[in-house]
PyMOL commands that place a pseudoatom at each C-alpha (Angstrom):
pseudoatom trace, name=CA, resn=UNK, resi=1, chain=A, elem=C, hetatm=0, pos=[-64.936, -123.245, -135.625]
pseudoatom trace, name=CA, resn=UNK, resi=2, chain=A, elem=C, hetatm=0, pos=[-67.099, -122.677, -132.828]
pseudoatom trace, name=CA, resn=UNK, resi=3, chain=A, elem=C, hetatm=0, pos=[-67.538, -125.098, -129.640]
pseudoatom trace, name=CA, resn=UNK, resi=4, chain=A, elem=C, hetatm=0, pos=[-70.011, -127.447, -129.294]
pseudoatom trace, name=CA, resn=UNK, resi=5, chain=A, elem=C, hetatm=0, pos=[-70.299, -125.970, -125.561]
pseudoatom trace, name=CA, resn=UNK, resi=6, chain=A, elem=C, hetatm=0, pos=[-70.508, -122.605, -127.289]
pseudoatom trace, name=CA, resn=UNK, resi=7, chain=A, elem=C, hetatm=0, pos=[-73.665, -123.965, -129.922]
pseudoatom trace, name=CA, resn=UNK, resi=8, chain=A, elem=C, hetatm=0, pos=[-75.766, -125.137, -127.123]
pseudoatom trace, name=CA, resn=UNK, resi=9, chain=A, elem=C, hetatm=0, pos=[-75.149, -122.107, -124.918]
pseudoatom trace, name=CA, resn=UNK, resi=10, chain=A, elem=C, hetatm=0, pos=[-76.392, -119.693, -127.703]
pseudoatom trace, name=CA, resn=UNK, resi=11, chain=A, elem=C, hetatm=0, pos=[-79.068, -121.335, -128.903]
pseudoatom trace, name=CA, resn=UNK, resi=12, chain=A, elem=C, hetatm=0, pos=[-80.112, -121.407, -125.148]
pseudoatom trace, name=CA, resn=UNK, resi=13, chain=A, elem=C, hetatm=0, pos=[-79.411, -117.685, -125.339]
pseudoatom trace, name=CA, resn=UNK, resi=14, chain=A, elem=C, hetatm=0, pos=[-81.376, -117.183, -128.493]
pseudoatom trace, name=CA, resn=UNK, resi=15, chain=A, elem=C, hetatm=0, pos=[-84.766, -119.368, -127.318]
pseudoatom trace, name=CA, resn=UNK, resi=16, chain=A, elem=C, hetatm=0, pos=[-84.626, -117.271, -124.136]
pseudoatom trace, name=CA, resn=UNK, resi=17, chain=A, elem=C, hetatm=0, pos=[-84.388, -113.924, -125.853]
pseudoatom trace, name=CA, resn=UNK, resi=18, chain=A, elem=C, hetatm=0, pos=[-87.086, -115.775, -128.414]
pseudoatom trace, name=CA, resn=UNK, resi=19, chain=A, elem=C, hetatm=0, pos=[-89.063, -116.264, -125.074]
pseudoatom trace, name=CA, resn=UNK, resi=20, chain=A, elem=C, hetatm=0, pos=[-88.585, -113.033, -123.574]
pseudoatom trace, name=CA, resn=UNK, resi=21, chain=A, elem=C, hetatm=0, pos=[-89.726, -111.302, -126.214]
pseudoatom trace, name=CA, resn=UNK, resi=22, chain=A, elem=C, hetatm=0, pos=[-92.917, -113.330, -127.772]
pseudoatom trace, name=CA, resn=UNK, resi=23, chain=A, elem=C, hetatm=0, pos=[-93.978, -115.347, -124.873]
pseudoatom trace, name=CA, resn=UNK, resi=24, chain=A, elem=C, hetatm=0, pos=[-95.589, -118.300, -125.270]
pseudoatom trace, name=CA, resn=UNK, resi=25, chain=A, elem=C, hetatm=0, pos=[-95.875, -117.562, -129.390]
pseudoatom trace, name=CA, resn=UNK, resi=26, chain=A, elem=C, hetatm=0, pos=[-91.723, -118.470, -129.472]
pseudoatom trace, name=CA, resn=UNK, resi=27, chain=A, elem=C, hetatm=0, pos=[-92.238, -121.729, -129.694]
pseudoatom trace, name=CA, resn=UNK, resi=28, chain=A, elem=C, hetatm=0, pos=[-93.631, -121.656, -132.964]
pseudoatom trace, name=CA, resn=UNK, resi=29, chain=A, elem=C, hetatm=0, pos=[-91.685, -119.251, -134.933]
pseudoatom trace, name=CA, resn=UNK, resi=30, chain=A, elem=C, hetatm=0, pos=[-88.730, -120.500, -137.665]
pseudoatom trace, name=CA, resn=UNK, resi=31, chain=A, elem=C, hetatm=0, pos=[-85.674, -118.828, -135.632]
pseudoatom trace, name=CA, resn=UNK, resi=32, chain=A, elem=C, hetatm=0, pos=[-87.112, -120.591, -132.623]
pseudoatom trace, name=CA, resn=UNK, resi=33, chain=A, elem=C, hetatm=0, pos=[-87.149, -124.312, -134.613]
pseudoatom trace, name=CA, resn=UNK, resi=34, chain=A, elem=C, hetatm=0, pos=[-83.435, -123.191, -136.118]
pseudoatom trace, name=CA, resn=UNK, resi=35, chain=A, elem=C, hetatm=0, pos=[-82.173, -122.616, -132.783]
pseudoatom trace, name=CA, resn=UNK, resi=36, chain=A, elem=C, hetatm=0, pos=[-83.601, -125.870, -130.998]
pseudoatom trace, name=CA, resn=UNK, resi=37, chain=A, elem=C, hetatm=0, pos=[-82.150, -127.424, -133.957]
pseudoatom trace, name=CA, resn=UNK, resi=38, chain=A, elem=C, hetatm=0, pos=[-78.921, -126.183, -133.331]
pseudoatom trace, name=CA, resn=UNK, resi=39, chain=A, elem=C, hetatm=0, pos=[-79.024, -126.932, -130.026]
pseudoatom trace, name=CA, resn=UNK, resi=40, chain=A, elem=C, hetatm=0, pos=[-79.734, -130.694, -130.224]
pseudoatom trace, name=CA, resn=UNK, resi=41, chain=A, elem=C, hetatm=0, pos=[-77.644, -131.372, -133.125]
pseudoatom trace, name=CA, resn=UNK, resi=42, chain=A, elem=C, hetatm=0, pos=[-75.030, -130.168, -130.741]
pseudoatom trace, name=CA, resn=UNK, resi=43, chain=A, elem=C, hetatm=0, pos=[-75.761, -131.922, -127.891]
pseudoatom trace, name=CA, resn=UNK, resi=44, chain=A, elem=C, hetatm=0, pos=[-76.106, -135.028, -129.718]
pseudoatom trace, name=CA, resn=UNK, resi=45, chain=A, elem=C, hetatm=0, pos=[-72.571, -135.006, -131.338]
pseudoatom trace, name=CA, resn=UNK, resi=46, chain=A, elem=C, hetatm=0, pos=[-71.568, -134.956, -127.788]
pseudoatom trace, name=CA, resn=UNK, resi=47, chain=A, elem=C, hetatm=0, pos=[-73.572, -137.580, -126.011]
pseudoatom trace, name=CA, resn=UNK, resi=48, chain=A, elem=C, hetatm=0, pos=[-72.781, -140.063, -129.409]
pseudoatom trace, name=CA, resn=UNK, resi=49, chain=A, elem=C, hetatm=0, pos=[-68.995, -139.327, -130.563]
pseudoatom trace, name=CA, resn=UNK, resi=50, chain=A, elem=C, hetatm=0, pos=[-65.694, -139.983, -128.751]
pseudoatom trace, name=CA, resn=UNK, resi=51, chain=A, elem=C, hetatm=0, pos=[-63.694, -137.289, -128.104]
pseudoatom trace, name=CA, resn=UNK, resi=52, chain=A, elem=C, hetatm=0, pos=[-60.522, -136.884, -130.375]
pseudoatom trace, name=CA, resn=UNK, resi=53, chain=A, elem=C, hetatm=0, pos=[-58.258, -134.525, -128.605]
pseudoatom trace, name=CA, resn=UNK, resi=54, chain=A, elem=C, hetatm=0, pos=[-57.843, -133.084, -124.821]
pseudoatom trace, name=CA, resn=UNK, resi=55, chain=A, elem=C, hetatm=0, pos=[-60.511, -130.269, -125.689]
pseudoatom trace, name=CA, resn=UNK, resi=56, chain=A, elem=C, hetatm=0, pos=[-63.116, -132.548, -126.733]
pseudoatom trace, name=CA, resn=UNK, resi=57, chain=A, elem=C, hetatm=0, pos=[-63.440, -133.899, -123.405]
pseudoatom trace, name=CA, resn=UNK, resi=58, chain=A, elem=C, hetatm=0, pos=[-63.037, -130.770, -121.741]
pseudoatom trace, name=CA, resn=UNK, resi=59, chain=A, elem=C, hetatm=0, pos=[-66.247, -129.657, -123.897]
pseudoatom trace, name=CA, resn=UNK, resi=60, chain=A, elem=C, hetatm=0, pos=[-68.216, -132.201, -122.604]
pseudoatom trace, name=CA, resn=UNK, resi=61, chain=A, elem=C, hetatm=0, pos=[-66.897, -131.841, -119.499]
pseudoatom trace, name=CA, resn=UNK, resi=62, chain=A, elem=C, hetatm=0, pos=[-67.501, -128.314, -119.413]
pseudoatom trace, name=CA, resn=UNK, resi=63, chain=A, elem=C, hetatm=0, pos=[-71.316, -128.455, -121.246]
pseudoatom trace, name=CA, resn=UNK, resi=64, chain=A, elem=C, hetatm=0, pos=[-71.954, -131.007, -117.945]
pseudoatom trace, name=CA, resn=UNK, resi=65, chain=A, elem=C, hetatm=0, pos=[-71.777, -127.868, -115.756]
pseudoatom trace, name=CA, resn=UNK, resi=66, chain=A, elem=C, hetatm=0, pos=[-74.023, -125.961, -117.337]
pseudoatom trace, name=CA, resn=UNK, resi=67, chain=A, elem=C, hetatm=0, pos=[-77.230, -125.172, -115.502]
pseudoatom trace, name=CA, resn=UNK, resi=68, chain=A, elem=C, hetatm=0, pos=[-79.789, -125.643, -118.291]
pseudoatom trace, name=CA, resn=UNK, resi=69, chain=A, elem=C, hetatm=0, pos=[-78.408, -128.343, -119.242]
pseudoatom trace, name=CA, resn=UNK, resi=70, chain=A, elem=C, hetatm=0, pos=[-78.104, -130.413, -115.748]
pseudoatom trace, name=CA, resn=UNK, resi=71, chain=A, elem=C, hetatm=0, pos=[-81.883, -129.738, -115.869]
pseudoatom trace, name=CA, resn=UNK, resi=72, chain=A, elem=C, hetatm=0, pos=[-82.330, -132.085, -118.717]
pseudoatom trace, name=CA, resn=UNK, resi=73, chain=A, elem=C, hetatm=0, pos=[-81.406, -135.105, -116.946]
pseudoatom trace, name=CA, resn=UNK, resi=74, chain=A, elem=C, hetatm=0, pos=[-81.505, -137.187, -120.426]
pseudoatom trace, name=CA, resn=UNK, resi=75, chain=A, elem=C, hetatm=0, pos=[-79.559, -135.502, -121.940]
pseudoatom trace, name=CA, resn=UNK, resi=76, chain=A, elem=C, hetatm=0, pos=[-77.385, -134.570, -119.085]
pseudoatom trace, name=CA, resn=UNK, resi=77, chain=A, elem=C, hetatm=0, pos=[-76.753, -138.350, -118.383]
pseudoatom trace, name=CA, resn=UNK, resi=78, chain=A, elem=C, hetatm=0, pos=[-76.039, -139.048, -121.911]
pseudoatom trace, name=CA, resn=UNK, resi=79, chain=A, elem=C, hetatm=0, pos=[-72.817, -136.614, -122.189]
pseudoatom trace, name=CA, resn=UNK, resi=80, chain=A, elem=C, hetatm=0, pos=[-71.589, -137.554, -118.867]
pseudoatom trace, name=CA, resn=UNK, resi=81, chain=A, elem=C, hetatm=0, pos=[-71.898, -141.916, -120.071]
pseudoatom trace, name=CA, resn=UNK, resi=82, chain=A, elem=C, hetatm=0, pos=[-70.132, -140.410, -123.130]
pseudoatom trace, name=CA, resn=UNK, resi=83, chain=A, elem=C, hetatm=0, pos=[-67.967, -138.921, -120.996]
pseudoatom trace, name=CA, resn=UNK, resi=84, chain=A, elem=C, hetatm=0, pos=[-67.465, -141.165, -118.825]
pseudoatom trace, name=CA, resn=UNK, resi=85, chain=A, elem=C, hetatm=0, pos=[-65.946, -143.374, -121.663]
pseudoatom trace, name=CA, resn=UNK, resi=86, chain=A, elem=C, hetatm=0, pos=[-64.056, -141.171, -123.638]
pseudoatom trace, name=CA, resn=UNK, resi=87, chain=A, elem=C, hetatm=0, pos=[-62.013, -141.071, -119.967]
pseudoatom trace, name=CA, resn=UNK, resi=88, chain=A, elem=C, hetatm=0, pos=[-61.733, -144.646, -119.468]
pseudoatom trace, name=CA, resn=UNK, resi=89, chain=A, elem=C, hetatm=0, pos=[-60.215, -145.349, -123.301]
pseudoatom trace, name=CA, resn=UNK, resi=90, chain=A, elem=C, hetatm=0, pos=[-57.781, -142.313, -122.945]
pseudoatom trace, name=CA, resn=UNK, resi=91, chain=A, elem=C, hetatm=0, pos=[-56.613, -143.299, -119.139]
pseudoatom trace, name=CA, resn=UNK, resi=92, chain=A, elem=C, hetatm=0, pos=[-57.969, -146.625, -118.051]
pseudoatom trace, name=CA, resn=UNK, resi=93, chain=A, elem=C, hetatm=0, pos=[-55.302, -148.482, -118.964]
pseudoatom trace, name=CA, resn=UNK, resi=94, chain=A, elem=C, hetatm=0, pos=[-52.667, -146.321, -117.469]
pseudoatom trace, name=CA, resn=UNK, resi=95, chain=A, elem=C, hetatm=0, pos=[-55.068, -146.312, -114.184]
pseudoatom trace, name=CA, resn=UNK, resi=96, chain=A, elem=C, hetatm=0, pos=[-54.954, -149.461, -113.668]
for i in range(1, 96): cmd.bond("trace and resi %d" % i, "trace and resi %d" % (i + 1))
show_as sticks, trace
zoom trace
């Protein structure tokens, strides 16, 4: 099973090729809509469900350093809250 990290980065992959080659007509072709899809299906399950394990958080941590995405401050600041509290349930209470 594939990453969420690794959904959003090729579906950023795919609307940029989608761009590259049709301009401003990408936007409204089906593999462009499937791709978006993808892509904020993906970063949804991240910004709204815990982590389970170690690599969850390490693929939200990692999809946080992600260029595109730290351009979408939305949905940048909605992974890092989620984040954020995944850490504080796994190690607050040892923290402190």
């Amino acid at each position: 099973m594939k990453s969420r990290t690794s959904n959003i980065r090729d579906a950023d992959f795919a609307i940029e090729r989608l761009h590259d080659k049709h301009g401003d007509d990408a936007e409204s072709r089906e593999d462009y809509t499937d791709a978006d899809g993808k892509r904020w299906d993906a970063i949804d399950i991240l910004a709204t469900k815990p982590a389970r394990s170690s690599n969850g958080l390490v693929a939200k941590a990692e999809v946080l350093t992600d260029r595109r995405l730290s351009e979408d401050f939305t949905s940048h600041g909605r992974i890092a809250t989620s984040l954020g509290e995944d850490v504080l349930r796994y190690f607050g209470a040892r923290v402190a």
